[in-house]
C-alpha positions in Angstrom: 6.3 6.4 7.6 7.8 2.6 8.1 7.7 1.6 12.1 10.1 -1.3 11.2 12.0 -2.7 8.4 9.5 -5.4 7.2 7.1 -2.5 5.7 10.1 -0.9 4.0 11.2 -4.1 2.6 7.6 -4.6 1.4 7.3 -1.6 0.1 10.3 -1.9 -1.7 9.3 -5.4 -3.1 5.8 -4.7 -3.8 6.8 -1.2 -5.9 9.8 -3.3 -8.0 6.6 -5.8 -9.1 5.1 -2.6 -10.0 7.4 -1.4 -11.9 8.5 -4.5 -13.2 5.1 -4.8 -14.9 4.7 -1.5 -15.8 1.5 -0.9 -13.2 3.6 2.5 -11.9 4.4 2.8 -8.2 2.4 2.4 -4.8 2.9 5.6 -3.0 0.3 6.5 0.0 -0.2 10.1 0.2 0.8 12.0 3.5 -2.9 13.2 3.6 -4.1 9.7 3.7 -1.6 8.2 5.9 -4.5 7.5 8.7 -6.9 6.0 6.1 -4.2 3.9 5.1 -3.4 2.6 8.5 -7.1 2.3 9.3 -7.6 0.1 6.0 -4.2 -2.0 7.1 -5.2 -2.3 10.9 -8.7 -3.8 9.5 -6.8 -6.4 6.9 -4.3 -7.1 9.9 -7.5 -8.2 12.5 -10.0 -9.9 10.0 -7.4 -11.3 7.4 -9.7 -9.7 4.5 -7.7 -7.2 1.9 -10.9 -7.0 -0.4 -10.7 -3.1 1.2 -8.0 -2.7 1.3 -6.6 -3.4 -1.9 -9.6 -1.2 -3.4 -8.8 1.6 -1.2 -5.0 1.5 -2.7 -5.8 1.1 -6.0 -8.5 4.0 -5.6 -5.7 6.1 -4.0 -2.0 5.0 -4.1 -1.3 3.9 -7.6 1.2 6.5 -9.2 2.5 6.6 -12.5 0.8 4.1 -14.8 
């Protein structure tokens, strides 16, 4: 799933936060892998997250 070490590492960081605050895990499905990369690549080009921090609270929050 992780290209390069930086989105493991942020992963990793973002999920002990989680945890740390007892919001659960974020864990993207393997069914919504291409959502999520759509939702990334659009963040990525237009600096926005407003969609993509819906879209992962709507499908990637695990645990709470």
């Amino acid at each position: 799933m992780f290209l390069d070490g930086k989105k493991l590492v942020a992963n990793l960081v973002a999920n002990k936060e989680m945890i740390k605050n007892g919001q659960g895990i974020i864990a993207v499905p393997v069914e919504e892998i291409g959502n999520y990369l759509t939702k990334l690549t659009l963040y990525y080009e237009t600096g926005d997250n407003t969609k993509l921090k819906e879209w992962i609270y709507d499908n990637c929050i695990d645990g709470v």
